[in-house]
C-alpha positions as CSV (number, residue, x, y, z in Angstrom):
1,X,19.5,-4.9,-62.1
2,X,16.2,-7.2,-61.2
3,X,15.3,-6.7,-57.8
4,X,12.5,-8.9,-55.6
5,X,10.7,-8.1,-52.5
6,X,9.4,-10.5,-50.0
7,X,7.2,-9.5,-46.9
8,X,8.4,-11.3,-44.0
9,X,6.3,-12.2,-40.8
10,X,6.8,-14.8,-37.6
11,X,4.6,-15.4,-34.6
12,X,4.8,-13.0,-31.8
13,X,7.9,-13.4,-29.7
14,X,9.5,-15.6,-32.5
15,X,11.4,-13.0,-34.1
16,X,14.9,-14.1,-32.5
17,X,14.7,-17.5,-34.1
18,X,13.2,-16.1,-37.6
19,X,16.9,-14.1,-37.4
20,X,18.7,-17.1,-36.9
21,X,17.4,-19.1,-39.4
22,X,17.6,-16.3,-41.9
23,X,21.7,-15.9,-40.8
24,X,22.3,-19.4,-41.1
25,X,20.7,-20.5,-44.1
26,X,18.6,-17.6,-46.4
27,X,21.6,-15.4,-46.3
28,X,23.8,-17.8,-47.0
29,X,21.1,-18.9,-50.1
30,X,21.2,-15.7,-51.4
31,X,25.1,-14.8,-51.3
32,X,25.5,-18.2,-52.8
33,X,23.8,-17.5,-56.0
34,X,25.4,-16.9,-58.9
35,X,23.1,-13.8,-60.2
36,X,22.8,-12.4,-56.5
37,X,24.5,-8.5,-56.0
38,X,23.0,-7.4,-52.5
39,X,20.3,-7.9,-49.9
40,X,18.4,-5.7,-47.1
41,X,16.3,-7.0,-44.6
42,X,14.2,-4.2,-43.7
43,X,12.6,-3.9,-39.9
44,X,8.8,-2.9,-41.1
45,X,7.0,-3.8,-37.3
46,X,6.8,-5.7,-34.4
47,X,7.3,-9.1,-36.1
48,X,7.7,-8.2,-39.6
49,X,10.6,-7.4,-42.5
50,X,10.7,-6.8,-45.6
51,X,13.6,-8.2,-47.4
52,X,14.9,-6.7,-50.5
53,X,17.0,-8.7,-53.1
54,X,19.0,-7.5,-56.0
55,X,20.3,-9.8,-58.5
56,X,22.1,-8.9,-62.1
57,X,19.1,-10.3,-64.1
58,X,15.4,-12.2,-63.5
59,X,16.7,-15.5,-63.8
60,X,17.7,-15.5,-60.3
């Protein structure tokens, strides 16, 4: 199991289209790839995630 981490921030009062964009196309990025085995997205702060992704190996 390989996991990355990735600190996610947006404006103030931009966090509804930061969700949006991550739904319609990182999700859909990371389910589509062919190491990929889960994914958090994390609430951290006003404005901020952290998004955890677990693949099968480092290639991903």
């Amino acid at each position: 199991m390989y996991s990355k981490v990735y600190s996610i921030t947006c404006d103030a009062g931009k966090a509804d289209a930061l969700m949006a964009h991550y739904d319609t196309v990182v999700a859909d990025a990371v389910r589509n790839s062919a190491h990929h085995v889960s994914h958090q997205m994390i609430e951290a702060a006003d404005d901020r995630w952290i998004l955890i992704s677990n693949y099968t190996s480092a290639q991903a």
